[in-house]
Backbone atoms as SQL, in Angstrom:
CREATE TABLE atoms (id INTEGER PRIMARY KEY, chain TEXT, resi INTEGER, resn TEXT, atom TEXT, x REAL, y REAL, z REAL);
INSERT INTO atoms VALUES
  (1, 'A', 1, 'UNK', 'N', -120.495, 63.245, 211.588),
  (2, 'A', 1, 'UNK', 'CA', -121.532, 63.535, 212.559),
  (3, 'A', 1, 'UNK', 'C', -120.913, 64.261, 213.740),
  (4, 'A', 2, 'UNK', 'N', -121.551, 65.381, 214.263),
  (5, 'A', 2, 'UNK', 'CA', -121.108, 66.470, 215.198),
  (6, 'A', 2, 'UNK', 'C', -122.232, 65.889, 216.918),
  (7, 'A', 3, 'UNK', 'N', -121.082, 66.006, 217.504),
  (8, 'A', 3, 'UNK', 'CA', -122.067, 65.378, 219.023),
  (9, 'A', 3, 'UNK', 'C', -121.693, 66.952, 220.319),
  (10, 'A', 4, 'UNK', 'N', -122.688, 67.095, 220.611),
  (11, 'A', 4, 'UNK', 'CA', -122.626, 68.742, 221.626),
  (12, 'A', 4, 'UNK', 'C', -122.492, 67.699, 222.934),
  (13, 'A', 5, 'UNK', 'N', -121.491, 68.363, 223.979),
  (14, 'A', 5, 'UNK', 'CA', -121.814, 67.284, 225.276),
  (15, 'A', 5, 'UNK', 'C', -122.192, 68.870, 226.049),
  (16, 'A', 6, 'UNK', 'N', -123.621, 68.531, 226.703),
  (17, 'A', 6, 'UNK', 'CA', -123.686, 70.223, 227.654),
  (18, 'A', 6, 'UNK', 'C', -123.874, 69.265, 229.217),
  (19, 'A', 7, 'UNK', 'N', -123.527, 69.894, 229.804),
  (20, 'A', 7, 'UNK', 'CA', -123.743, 69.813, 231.434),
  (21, 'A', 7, 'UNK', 'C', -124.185, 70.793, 232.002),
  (22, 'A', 8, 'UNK', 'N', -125.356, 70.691, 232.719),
  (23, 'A', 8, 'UNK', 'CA', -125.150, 71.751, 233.599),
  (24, 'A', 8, 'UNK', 'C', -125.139, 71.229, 235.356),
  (25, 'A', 9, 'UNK', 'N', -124.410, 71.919, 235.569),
  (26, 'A', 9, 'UNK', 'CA', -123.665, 71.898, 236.794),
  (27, 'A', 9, 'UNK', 'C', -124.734, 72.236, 238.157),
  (28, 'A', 10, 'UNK', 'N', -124.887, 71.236, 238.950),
  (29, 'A', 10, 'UNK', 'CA', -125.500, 71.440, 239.933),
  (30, 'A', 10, 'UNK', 'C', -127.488, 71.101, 239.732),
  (31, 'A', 11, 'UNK', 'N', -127.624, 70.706, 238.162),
  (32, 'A', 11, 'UNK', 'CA', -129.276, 70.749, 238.192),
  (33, 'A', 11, 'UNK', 'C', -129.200, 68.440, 238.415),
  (34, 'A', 12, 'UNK', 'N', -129.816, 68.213, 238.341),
  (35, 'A', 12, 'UNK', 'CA', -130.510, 66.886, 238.704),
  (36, 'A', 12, 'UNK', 'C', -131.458, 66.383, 238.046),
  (37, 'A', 13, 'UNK', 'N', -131.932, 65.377, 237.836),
  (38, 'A', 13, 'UNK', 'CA', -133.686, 64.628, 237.781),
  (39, 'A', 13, 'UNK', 'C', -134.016, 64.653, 238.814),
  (40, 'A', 14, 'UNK', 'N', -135.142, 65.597, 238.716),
  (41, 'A', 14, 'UNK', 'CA', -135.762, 65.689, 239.973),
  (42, 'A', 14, 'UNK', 'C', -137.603, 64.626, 239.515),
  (43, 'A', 15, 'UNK', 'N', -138.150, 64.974, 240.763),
  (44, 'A', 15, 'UNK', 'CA', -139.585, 64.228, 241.005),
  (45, 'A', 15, 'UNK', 'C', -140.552, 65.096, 239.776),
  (46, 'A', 16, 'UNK', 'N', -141.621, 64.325, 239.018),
  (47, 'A', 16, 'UNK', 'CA', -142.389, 65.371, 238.830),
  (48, 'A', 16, 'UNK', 'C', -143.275, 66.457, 239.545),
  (49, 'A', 17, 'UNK', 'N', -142.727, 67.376, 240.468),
  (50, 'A', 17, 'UNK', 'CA', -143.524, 67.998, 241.425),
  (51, 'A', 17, 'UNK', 'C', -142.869, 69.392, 241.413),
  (52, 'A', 18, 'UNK', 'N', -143.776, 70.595, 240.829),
  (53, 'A', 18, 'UNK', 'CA', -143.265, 71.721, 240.831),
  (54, 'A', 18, 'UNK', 'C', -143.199, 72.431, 242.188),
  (55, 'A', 19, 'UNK', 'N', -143.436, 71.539, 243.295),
  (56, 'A', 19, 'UNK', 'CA', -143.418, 72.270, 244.810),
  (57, 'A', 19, 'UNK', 'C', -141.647, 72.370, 245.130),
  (58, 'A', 20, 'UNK', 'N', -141.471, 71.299, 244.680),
  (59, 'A', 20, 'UNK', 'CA', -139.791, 70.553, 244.764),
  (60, 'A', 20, 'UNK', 'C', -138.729, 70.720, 243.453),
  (61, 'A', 21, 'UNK', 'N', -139.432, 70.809, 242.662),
  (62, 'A', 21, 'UNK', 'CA', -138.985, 71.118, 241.184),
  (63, 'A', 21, 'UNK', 'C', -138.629, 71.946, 240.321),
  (64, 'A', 22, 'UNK', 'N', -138.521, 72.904, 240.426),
  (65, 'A', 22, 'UNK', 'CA', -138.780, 73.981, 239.419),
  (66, 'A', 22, 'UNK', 'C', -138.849, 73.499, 237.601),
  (67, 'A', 23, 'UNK', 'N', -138.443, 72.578, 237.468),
  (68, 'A', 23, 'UNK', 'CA', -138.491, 72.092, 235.692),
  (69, 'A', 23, 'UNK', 'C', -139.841, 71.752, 235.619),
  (70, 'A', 24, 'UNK', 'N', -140.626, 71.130, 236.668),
  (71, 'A', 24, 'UNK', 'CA', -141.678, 70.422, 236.467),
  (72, 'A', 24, 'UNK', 'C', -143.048, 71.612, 236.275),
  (73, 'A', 25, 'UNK', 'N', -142.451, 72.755, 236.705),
  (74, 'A', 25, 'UNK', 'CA', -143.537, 74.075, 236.413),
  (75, 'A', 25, 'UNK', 'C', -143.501, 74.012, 235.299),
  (76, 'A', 26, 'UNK', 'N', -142.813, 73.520, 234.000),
  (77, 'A', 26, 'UNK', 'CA', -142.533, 74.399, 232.730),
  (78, 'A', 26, 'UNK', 'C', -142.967, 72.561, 231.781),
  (79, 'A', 27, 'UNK', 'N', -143.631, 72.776, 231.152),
  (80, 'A', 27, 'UNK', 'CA', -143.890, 71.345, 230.002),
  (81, 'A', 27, 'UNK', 'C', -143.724, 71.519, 229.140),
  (82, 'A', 28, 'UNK', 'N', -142.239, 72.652, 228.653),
  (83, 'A', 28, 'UNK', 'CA', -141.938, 72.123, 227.121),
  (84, 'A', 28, 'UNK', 'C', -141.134, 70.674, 227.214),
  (85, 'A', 29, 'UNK', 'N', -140.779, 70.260, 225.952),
  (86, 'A', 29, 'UNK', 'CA', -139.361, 69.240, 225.798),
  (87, 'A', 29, 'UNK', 'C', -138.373, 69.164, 226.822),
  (88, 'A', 30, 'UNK', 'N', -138.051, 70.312, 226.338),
  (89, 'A', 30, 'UNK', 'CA', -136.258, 70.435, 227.031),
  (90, 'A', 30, 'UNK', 'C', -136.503, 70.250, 228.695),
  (91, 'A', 31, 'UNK', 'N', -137.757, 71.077, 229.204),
  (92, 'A', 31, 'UNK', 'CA', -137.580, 70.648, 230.853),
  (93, 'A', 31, 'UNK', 'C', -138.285, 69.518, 231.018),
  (94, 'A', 32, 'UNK', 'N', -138.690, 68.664, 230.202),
  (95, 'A', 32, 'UNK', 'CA', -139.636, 67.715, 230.625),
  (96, 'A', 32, 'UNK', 'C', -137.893, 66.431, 231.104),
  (97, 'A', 33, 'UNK', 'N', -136.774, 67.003, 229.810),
  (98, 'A', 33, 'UNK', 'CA', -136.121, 66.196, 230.749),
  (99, 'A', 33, 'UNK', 'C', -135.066, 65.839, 232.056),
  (100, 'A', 34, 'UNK', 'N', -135.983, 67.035, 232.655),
  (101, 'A', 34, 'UNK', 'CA', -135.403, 66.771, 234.044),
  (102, 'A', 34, 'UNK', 'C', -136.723, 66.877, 235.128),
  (103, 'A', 35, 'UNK', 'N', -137.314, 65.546, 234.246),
  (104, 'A', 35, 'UNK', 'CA', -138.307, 65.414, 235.171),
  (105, 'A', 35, 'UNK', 'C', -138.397, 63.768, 235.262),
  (106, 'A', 36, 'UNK', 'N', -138.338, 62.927, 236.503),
  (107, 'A', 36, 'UNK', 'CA', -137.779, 61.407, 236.174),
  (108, 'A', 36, 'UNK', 'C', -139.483, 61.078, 235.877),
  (109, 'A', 37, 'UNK', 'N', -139.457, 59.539, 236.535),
  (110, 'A', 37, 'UNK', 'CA', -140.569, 59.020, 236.347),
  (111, 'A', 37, 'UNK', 'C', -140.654, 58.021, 234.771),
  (112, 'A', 38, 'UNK', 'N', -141.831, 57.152, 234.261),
  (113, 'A', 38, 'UNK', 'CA', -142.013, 56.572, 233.669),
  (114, 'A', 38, 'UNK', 'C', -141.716, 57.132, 232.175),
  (115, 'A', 39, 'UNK', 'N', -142.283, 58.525, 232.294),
  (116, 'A', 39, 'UNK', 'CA', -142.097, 59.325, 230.615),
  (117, 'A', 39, 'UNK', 'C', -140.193, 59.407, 230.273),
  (118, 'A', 40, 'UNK', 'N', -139.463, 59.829, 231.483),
  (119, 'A', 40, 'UNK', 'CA', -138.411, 59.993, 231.172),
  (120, 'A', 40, 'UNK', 'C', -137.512, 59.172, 229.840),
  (121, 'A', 41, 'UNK', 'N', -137.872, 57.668, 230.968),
  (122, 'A', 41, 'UNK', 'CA', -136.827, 56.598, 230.188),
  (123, 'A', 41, 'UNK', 'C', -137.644, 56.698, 228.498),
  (124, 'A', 42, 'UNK', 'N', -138.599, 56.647, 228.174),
  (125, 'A', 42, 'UNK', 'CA', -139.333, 56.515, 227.299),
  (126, 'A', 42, 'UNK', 'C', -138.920, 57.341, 225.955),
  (127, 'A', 43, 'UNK', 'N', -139.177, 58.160, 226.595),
  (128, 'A', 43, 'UNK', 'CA', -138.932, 59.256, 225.816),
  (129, 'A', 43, 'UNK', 'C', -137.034, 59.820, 225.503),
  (130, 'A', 44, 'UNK', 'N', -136.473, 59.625, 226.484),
  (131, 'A', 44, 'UNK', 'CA', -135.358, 60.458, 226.644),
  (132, 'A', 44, 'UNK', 'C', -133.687, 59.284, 226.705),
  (133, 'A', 45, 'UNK', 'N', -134.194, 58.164, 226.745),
  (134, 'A', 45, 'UNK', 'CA', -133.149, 57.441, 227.283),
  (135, 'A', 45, 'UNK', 'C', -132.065, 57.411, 225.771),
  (136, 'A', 46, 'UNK', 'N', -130.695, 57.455, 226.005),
  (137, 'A', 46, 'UNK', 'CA', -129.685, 57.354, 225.536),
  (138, 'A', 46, 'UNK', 'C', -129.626, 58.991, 224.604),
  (139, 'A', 47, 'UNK', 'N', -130.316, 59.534, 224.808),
  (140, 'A', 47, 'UNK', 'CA', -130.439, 61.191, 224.901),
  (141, 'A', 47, 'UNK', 'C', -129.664, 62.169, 226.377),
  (142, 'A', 48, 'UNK', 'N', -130.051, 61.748, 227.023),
  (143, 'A', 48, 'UNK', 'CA', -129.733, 61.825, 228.161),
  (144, 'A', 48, 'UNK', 'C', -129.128, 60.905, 229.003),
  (145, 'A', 49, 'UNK', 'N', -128.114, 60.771, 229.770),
  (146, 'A', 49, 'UNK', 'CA', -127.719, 59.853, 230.647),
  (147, 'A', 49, 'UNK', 'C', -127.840, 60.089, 232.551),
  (148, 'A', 50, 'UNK', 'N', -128.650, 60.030, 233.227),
  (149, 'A', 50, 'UNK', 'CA', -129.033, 60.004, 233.990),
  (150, 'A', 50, 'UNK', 'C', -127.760, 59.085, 235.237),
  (151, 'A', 51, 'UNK', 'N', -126.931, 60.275, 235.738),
  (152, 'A', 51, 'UNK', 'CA', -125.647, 59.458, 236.470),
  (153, 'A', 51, 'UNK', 'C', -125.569, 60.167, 237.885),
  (154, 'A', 52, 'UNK', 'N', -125.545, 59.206, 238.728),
  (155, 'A', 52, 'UNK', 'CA', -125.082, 59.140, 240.196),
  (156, 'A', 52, 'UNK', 'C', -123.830, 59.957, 240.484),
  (157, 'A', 53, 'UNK', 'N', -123.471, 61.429, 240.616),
  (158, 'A', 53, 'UNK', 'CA', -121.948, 62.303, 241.117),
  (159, 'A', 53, 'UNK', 'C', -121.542, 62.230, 241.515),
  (160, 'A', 54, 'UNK', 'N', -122.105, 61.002, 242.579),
  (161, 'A', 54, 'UNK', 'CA', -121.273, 60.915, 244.132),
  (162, 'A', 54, 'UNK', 'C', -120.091, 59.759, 243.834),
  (163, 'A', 55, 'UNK', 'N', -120.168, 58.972, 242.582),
  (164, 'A', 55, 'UNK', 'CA', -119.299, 57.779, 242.091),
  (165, 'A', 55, 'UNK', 'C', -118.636, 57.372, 242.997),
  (166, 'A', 56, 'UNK', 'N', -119.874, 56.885, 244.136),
  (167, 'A', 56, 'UNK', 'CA', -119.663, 55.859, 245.381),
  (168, 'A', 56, 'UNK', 'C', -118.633, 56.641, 246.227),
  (169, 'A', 57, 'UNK', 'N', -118.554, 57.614, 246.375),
  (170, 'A', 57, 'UNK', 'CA', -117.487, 58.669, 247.539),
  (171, 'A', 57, 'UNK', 'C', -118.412, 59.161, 248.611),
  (172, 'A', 58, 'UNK', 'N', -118.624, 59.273, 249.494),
  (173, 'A', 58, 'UNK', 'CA', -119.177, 59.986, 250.609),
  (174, 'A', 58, 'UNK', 'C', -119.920, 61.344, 250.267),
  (175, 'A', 59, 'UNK', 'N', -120.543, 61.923, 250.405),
  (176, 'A', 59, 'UNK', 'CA', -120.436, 62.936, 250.626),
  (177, 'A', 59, 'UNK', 'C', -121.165, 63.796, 248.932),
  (178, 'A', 60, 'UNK', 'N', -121.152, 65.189, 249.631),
  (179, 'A', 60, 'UNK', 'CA', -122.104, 66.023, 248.500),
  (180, 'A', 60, 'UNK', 'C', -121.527, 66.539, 246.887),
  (181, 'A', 61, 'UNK', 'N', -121.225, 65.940, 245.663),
  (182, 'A', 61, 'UNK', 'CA', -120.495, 65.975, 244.927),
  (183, 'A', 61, 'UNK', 'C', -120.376, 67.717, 244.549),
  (184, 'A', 62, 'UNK', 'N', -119.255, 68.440, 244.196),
  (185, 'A', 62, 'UNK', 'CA', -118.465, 69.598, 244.001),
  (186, 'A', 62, 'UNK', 'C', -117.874, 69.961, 242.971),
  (187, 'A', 63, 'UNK', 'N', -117.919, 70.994, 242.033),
  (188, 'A', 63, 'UNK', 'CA', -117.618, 71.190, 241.107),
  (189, 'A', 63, 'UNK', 'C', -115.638, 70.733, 241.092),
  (190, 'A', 64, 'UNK', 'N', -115.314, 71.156, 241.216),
  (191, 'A', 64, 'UNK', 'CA', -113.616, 70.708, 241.071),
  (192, 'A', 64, 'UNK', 'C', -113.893, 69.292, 240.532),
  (193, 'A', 65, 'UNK', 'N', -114.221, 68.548, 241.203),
  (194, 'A', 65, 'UNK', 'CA', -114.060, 66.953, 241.288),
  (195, 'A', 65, 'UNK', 'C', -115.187, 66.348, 240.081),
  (196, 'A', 66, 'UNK', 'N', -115.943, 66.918, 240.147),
  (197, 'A', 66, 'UNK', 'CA', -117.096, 66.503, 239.489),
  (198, 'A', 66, 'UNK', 'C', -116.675, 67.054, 237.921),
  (199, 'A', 67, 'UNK', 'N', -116.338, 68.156, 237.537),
  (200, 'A', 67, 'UNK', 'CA', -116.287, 68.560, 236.448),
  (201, 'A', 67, 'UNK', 'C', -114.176, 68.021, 235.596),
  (202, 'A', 68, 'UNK', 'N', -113.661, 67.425, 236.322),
  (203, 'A', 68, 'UNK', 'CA', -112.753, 66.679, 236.476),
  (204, 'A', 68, 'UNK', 'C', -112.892, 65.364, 235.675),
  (205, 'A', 69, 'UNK', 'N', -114.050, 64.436, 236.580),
  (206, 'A', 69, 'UNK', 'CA', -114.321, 63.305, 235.839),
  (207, 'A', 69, 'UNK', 'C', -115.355, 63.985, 234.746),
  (208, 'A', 70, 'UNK', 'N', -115.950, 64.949, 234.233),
  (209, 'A', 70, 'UNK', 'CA', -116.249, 64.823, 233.140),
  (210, 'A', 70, 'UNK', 'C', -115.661, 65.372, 232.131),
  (211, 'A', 71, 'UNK', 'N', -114.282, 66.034, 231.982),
  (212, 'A', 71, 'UNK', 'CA', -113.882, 66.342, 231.285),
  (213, 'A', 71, 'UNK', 'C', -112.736, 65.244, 230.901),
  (214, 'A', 72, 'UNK', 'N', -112.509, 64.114, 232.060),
  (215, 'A', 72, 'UNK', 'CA', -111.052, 63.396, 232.002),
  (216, 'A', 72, 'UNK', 'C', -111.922, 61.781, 231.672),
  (217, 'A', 73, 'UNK', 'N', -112.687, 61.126, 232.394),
  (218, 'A', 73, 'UNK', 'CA', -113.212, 60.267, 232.683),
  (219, 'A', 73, 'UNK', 'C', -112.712, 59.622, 234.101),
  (220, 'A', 74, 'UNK', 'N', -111.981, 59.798, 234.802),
  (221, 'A', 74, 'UNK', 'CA', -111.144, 59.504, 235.896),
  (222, 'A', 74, 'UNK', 'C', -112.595, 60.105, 236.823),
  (223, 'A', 75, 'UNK', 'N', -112.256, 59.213, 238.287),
  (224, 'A', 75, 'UNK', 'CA', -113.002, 59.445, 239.111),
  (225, 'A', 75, 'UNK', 'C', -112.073, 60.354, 240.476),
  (226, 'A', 76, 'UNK', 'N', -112.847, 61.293, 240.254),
  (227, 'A', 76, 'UNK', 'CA', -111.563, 62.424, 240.902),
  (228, 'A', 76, 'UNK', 'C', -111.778, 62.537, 242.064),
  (229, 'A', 77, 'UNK', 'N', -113.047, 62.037, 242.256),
  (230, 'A', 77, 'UNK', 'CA', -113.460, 62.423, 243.837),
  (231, 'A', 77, 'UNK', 'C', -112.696, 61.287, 244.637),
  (232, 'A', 78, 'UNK', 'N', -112.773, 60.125, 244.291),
  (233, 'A', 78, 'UNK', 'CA', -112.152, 58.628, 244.786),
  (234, 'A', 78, 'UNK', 'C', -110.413, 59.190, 244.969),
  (235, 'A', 79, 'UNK', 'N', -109.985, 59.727, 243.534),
  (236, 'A', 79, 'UNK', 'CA', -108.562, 59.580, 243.575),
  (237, 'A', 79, 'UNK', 'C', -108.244, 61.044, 244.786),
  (238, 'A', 80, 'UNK', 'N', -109.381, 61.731, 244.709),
  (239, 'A', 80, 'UNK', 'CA', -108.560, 63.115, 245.895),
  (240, 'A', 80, 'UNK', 'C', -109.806, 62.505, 247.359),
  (241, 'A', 81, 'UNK', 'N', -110.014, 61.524, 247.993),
  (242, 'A', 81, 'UNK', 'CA', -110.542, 60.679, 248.880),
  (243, 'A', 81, 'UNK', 'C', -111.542, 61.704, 249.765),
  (244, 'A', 82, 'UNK', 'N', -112.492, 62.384, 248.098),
  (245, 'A', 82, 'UNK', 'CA', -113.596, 63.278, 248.689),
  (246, 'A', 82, 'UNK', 'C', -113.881, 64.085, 247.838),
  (247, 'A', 83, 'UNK', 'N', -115.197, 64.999, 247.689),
  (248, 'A', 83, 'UNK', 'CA', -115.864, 65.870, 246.826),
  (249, 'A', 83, 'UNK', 'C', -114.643, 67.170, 247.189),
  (250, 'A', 84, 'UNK', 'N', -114.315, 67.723, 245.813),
  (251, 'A', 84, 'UNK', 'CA', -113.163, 69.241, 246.565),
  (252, 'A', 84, 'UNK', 'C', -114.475, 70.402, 245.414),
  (253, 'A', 85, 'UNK', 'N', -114.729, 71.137, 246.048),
  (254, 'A', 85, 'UNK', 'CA', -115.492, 72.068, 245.176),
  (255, 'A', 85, 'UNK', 'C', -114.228, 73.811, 245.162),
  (256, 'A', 86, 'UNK', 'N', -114.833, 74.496, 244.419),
  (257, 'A', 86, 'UNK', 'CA', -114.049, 75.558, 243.742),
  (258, 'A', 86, 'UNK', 'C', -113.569, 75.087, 242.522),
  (259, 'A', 87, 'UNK', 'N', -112.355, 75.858, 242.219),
  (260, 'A', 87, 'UNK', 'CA', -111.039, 75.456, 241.383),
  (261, 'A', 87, 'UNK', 'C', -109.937, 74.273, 241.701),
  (262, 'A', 88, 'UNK', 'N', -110.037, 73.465, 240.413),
  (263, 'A', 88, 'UNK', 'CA', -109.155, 72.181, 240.467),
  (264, 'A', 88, 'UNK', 'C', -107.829, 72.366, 241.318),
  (265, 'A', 89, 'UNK', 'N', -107.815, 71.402, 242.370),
  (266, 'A', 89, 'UNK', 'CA', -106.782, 71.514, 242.675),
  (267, 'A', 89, 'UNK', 'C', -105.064, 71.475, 242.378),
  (268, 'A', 90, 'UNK', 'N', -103.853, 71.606, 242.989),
  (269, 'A', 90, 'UNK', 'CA', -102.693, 70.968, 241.749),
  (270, 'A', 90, 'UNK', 'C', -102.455, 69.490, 241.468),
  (271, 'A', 91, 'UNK', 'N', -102.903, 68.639, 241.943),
  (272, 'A', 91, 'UNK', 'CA', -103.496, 67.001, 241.237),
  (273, 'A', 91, 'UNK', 'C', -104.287, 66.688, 240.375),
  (274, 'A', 92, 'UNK', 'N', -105.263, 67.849, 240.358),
  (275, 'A', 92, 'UNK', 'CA', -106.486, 67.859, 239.654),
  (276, 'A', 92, 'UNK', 'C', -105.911, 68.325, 238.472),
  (277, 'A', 93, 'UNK', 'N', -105.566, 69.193, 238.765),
  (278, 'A', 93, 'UNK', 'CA', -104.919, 69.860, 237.077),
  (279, 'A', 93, 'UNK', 'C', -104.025, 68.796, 236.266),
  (280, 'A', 94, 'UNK', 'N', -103.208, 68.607, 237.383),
  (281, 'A', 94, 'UNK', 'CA', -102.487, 67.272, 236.766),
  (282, 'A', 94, 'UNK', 'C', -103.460, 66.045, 235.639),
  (283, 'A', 95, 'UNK', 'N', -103.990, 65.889, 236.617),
  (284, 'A', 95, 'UNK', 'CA', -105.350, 64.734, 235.979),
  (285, 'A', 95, 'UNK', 'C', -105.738, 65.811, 234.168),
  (286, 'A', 96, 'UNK', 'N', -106.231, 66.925, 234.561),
  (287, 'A', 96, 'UNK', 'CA', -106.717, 67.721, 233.390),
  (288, 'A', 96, 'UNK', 'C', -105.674, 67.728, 232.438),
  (289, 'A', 97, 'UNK', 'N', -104.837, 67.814, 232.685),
  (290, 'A', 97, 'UNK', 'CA', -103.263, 68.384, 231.417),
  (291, 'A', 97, 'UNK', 'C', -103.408, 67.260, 231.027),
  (292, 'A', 98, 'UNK', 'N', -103.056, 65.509, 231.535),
  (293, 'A', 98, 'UNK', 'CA', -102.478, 64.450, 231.003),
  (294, 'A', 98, 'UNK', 'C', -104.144, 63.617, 230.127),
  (295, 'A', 99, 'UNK', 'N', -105.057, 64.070, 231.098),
  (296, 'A', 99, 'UNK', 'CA', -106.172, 63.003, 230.721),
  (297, 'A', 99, 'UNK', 'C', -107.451, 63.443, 229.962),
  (298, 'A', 100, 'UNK', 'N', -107.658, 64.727, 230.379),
  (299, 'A', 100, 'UNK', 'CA', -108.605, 65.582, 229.038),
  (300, 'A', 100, 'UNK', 'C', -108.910, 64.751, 227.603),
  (301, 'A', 101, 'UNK', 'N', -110.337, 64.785, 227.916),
  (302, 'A', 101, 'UNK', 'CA', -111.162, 63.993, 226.806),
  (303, 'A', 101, 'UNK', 'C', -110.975, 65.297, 225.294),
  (304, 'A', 102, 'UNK', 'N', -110.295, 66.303, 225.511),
  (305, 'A', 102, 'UNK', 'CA', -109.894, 67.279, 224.059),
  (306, 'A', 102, 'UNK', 'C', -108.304, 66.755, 223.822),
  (307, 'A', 103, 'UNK', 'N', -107.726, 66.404, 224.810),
  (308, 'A', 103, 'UNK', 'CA', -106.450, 65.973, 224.177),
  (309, 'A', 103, 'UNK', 'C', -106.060, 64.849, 223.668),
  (310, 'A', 104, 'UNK', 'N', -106.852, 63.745, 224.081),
  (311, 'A', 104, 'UNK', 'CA', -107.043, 62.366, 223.265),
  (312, 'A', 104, 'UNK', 'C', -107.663, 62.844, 222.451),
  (313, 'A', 105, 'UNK', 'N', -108.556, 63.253, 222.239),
  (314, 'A', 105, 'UNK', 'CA', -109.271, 63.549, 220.396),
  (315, 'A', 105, 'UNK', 'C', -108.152, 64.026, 219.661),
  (316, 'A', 106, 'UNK', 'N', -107.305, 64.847, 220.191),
  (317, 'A', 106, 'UNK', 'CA', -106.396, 65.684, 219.021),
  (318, 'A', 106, 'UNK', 'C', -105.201, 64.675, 218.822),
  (319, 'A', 107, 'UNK', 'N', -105.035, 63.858, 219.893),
  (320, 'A', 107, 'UNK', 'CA', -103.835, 63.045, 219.729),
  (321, 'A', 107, 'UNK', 'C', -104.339, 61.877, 218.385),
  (322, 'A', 108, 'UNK', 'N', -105.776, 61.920, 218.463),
  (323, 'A', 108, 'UNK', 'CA', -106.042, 60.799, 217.556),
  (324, 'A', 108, 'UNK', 'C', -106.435, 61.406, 216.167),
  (325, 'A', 109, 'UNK', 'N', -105.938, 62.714, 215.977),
  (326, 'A', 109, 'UNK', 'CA', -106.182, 63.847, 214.997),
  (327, 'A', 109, 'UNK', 'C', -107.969, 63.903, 214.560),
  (328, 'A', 110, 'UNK', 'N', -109.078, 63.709, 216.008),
  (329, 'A', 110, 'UNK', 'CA', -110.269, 64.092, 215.740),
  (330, 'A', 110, 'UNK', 'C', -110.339, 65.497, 216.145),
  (331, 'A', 111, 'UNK', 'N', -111.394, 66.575, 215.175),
  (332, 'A', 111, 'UNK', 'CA', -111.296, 67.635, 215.619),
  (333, 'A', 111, 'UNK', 'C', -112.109, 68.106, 216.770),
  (334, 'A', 112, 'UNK', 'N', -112.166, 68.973, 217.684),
  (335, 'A', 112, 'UNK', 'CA', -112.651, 69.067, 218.851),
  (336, 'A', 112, 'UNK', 'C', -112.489, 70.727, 218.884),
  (337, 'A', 113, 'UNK', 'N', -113.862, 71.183, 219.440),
  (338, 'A', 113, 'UNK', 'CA', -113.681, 72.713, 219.854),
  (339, 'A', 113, 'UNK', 'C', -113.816, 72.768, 221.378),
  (340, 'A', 114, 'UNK', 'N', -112.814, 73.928, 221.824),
  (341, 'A', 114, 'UNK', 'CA', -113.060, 73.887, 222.707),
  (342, 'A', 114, 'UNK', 'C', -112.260, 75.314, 223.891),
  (343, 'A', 115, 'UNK', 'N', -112.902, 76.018, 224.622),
  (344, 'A', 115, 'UNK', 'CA', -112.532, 77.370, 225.202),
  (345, 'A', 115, 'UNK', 'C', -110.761, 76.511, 225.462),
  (346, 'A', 116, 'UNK', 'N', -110.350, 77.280, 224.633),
  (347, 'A', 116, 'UNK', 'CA', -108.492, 77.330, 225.395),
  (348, 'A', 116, 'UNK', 'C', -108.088, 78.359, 226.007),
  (349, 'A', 117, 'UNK', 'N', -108.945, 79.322, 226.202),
  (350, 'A', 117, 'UNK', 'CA', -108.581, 80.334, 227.346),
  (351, 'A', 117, 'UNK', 'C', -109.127, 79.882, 228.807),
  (352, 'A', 118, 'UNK', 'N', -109.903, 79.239, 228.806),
  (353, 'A', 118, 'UNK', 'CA', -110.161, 78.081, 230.233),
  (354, 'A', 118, 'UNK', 'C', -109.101, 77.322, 230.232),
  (355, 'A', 119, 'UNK', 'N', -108.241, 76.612, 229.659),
  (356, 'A', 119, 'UNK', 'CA', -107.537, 75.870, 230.094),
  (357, 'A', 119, 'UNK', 'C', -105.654, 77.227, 230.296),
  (358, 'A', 120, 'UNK', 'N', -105.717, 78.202, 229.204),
  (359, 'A', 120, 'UNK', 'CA', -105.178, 79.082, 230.096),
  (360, 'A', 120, 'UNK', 'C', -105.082, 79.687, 231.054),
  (361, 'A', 121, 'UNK', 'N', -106.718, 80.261, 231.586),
  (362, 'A', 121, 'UNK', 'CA', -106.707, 80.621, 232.972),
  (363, 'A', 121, 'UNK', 'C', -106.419, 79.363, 234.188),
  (364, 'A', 122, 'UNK', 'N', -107.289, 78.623, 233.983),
  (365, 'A', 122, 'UNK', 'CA', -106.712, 77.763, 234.755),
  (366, 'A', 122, 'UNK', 'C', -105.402, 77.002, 235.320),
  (367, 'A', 123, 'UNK', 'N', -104.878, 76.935, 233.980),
  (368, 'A', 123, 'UNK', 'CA', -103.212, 76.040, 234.096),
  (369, 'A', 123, 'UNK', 'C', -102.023, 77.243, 233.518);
């Protein structure tokens, strides 16, 4: 069995209200789930995981940090004592080289695809 993990970066569950919303203008499937409320859980739960970015740190969560713990599971914002947005910092990378959820799969010889020219440009 093949599992896709997609993120996208910066969207939310928002309210059902297309004043505030933009997903909530559109009622196919796919945007219905980023629309919270009673239908959500119903329909969508363990499909979707619906998670808090800020993982109890202050402040407005940032790609560096944020895309960190989802590629590592580590809470990056806690361990760098704040949201860092841009490009991973040199701790961060650190965290990426040793803790990367593609390099435990391969260490455990599961197969995993995945851009290795991102982890060239980057590191």
């Amino acid at each position: 069995m093949g599992v896709a993990l997609l993120f996208f970066d910066g969207i939310g569950i928002g309210e059902d209200n297309p004043e505030k919303n933009p997903f909530a203008r559109y009622r196919s499937k796919f945007f219905r789930a980023f629309i919270g409320g009673d239908n959500f859980k119903a329909e969508y739960e363990g499909i979707i995981v619906p998670t808090d970015a800020s993982l109890d740190v202050p402040g407005l969560p940032q790609s560096a940090t944020g895309q960190t713990v989802i590629f590592t599971g580590v809470n990056a914002p806690e361990l760098m004592n704040g949201h860092i947005n841009g490009l991973p910092t040199p701790t961060l990378r650190k965290v990426l080289l040793s803790e990367s959820i593609f390099l435990k799969l391969k260490k455990t010889w599961q197969k995993s695809d995945f851009c290795k020219r991102l982890f060239k440009t980057l590191f």
